[in-house]
TORKOL-4160 file (C-alpha; in steps of 0.2 Angstrom, whole numbers, padded with zeros to 4 digits, m for minus):
182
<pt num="1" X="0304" Y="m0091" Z="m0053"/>
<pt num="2" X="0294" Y="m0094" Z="m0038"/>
<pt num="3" X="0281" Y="m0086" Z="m0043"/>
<pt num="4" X="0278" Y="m0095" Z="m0058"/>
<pt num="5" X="0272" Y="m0109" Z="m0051"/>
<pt num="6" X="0259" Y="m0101" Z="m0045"/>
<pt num="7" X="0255" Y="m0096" Z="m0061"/>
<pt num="8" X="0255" Y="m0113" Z="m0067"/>
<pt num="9" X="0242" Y="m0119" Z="m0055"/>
<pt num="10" X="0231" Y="m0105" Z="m0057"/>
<pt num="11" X="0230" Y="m0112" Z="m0076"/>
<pt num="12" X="0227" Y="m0127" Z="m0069"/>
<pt num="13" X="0212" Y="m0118" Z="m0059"/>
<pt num="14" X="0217" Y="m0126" Z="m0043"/>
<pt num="15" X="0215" Y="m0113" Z="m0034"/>
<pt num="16" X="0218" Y="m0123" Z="m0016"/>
<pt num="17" X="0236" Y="m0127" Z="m0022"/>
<pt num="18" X="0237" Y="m0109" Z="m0027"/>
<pt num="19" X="0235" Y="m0105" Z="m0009"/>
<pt num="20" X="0245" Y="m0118" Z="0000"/>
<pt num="21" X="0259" Y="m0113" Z="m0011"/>
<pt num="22" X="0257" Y="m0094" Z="m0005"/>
<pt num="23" X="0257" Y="m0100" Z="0012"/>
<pt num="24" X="0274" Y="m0108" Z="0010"/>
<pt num="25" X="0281" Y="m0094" Z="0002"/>
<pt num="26" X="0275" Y="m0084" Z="0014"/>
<pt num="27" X="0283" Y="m0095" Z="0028"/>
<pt num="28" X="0300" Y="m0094" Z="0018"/>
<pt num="29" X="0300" Y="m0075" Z="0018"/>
<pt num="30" X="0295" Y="m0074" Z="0036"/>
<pt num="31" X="0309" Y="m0086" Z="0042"/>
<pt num="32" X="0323" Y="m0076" Z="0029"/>
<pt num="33" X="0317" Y="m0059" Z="0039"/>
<pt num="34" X="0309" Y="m0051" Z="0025"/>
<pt num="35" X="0293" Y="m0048" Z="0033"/>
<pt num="36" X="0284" Y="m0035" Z="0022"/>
<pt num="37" X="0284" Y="m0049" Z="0009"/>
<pt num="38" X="0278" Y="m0062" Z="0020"/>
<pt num="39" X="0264" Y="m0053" Z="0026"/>
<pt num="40" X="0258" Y="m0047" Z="0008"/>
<pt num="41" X="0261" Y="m0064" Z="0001"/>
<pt num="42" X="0252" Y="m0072" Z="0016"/>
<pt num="43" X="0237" Y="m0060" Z="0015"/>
<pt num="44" X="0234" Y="m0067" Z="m0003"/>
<pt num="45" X="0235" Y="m0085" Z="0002"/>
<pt num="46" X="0222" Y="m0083" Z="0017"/>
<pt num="47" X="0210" Y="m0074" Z="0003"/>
<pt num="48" X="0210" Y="m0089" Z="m0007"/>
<pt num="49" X="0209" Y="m0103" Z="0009"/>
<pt num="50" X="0195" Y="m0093" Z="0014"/>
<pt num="51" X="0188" Y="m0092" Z="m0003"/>
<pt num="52" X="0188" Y="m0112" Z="m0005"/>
<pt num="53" X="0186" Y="m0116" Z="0012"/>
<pt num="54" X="0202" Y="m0121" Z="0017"/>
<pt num="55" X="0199" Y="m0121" Z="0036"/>
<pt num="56" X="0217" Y="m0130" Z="0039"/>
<pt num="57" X="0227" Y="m0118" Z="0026"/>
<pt num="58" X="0217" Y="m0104" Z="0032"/>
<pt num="59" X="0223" Y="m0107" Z="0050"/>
<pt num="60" X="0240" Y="m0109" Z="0045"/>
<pt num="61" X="0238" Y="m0092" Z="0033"/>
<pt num="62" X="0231" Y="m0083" Z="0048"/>
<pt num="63" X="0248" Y="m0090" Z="0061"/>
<pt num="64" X="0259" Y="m0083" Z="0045"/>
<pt num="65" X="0251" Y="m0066" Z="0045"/>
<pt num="66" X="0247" Y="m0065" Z="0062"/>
<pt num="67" X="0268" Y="m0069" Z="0064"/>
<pt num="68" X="0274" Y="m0056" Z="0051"/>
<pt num="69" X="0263" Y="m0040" Z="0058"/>
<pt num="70" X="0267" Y="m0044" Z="0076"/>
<pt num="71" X="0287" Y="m0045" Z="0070"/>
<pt num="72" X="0283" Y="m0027" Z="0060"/>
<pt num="73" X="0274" Y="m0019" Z="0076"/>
<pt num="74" X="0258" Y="m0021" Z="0070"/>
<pt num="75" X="0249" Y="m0028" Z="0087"/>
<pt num="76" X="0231" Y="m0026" Z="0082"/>
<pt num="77" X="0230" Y="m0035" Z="0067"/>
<pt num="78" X="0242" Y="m0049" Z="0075"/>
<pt num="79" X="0229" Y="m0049" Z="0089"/>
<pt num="80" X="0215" Y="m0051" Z="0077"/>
<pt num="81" X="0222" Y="m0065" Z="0066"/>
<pt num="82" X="0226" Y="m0075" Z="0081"/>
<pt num="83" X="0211" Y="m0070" Z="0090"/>
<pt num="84" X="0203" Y="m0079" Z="0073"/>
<pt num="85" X="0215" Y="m0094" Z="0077"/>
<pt num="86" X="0207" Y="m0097" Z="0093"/>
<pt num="87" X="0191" Y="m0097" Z="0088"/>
<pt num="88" X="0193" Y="m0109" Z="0074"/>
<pt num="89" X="0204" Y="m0121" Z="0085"/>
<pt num="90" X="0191" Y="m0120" Z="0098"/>
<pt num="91" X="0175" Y="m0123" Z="0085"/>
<pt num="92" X="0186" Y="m0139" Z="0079"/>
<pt num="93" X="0191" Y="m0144" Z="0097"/>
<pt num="94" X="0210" Y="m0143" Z="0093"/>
<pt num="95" X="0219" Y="m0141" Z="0106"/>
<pt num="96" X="0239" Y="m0142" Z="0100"/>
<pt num="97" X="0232" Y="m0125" Z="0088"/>
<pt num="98" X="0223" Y="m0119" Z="0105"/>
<pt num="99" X="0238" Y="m0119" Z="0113"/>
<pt num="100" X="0249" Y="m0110" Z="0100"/>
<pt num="101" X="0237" Y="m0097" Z="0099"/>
<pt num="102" X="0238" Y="m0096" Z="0118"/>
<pt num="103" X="0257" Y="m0095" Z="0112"/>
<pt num="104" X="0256" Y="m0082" Z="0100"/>
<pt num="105" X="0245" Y="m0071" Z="0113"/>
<pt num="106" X="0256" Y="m0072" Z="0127"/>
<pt num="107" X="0272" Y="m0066" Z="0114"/>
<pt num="108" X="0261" Y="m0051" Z="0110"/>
<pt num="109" X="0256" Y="m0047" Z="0130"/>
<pt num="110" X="0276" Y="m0047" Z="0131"/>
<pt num="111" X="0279" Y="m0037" Z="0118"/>
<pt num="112" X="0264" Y="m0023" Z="0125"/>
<pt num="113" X="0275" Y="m0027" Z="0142"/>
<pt num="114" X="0260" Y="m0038" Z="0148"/>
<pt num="115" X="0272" Y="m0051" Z="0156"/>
<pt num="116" X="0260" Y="m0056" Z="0170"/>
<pt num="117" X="0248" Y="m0061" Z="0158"/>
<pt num="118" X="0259" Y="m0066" Z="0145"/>
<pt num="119" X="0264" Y="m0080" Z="0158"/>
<pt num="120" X="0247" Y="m0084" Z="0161"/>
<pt num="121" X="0243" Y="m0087" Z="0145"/>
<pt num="122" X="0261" Y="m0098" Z="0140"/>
<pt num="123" X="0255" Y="m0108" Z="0158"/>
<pt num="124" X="0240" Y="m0111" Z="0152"/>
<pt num="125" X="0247" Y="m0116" Z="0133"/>
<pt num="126" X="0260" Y="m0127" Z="0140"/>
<pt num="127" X="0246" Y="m0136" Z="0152"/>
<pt num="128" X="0236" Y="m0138" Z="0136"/>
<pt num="129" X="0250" Y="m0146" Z="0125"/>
<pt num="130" X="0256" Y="m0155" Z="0141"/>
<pt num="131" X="0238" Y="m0164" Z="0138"/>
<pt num="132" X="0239" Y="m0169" Z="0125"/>
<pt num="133" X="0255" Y="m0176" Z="0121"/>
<pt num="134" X="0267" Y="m0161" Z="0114"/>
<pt num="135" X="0268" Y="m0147" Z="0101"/>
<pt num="136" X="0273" Y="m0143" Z="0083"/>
<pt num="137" X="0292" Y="m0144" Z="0084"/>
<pt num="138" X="0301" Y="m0127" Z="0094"/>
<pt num="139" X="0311" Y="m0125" Z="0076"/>
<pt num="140" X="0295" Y="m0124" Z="0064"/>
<pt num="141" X="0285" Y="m0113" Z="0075"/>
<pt num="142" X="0300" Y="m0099" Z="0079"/>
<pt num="143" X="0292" Y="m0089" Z="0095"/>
<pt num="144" X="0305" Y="m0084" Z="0106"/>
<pt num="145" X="0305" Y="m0093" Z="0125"/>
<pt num="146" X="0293" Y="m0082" Z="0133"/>
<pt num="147" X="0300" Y="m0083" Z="0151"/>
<pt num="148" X="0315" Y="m0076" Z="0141"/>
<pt num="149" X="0306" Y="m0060" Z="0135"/>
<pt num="150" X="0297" Y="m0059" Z="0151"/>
<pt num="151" X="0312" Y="m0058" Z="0163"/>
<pt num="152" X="0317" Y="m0040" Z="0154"/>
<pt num="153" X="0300" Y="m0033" Z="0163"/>
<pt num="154" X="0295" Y="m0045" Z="0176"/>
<pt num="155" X="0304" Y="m0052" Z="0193"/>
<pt num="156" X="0305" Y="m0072" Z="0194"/>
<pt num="157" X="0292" Y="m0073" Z="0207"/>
<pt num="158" X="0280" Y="m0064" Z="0195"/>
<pt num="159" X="0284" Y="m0076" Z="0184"/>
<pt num="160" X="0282" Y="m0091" Z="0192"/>
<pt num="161" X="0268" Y="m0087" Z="0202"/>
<pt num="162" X="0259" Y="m0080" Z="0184"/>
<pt num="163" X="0264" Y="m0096" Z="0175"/>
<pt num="164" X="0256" Y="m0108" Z="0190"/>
<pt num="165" X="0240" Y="m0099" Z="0188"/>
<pt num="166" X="0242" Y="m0102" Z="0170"/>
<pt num="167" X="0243" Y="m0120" Z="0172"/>
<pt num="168" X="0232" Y="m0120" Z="0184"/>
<pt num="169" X="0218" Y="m0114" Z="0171"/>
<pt num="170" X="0204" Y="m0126" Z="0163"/>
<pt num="171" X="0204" Y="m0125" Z="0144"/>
<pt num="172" X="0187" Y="m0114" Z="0144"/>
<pt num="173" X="0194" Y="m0103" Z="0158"/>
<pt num="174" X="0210" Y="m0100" Z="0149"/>
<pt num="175" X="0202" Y="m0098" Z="0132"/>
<pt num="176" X="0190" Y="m0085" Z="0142"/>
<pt num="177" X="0205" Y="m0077" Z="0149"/>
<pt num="178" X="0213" Y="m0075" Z="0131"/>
<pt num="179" X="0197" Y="m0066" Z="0124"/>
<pt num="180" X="0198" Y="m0055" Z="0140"/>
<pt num="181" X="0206" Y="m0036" Z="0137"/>
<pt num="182" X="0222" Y="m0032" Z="0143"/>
């Protein structure tokens, strides 16, 4: 059933709803675990926002897949699409998407047991979001508290002191830090 609407717009030929409509299926079966399908179905929707131009569907396709091969182990191709993020947000000068690709960074440092630079770059996120205002909502982006993660590898002091420099960080310095190897 769900995929026939996609099959419906695509006899439309509107191949921009084709895609946003991948994308959120792609979301649903991230969020219901079944991350295979969600990575696969998101992979579809980014070739198509990037076949039409979609800049904002395409960053949203990138977050999805980028999400679903960091949750199936697969670190490079999460680096890369959220590498990708970065560089769009940055191009466009959009600083909430800057700062959840900061976000999405520091959850993969963690998860190579990078926790002092995983804090570096949530500091820096949360001194970019602090900026301007706030975030998406916590319940629609889904990363896990990175302090959390963090405290499994990394003493408190490590922590705080990581997360102050963090903060501490101009955006140029801390998108520079981002592009840096681990």
């Amino acid at each position: 059933m769900l995929r026939s609407a996609e099959a419906l717009l695509e006899k439309f030929g509107d191949r921009r709803a084709v895609a946003d409509w991948l994308f959120g299926l792609a979301v649903m079966y991230r969020l219901r675990g079944d991350l295979e399908l969600a990575r696969e179905t998101g992979e579809e929707a980014l070739s198509i926002h990037r076949e039409v131009g979609d800049v904002f569907g395409l960053i949203g396709s990138l977050y999805v897949v980028g999400r679903a091969a960091a949750q199936l182990g697969d670190m490079d191709t999460a680096r890369a699409r959220f590498m990708e993020t970065l560089a769009i947000e940055e191009a466009f000068g959009e600083r909430t998407g800057l700062g959840l690709s900061l976000d999405n960074l520091a959850d993969l440092e963690i998860s190579e047991g990078n926790a002092v630079r995983a804090m570096r770059l949530a500091g820096a996120s949360e001194a970019i979001k602090d900026g301007v205002g706030g975030q998406a909502p916590p319940d629609l982006i889904t990363l896990p508290d990175p302090k959390e993660r963090a405290r499994l590898i990394a003493s408190e002091e490590q922590i705080r002191a990581a997360w102050a420099e963090g903060r501490a960080m101009g955006l140029e310095e801390s998108i520079a830090y981002a592009r840096e190897p681990a």
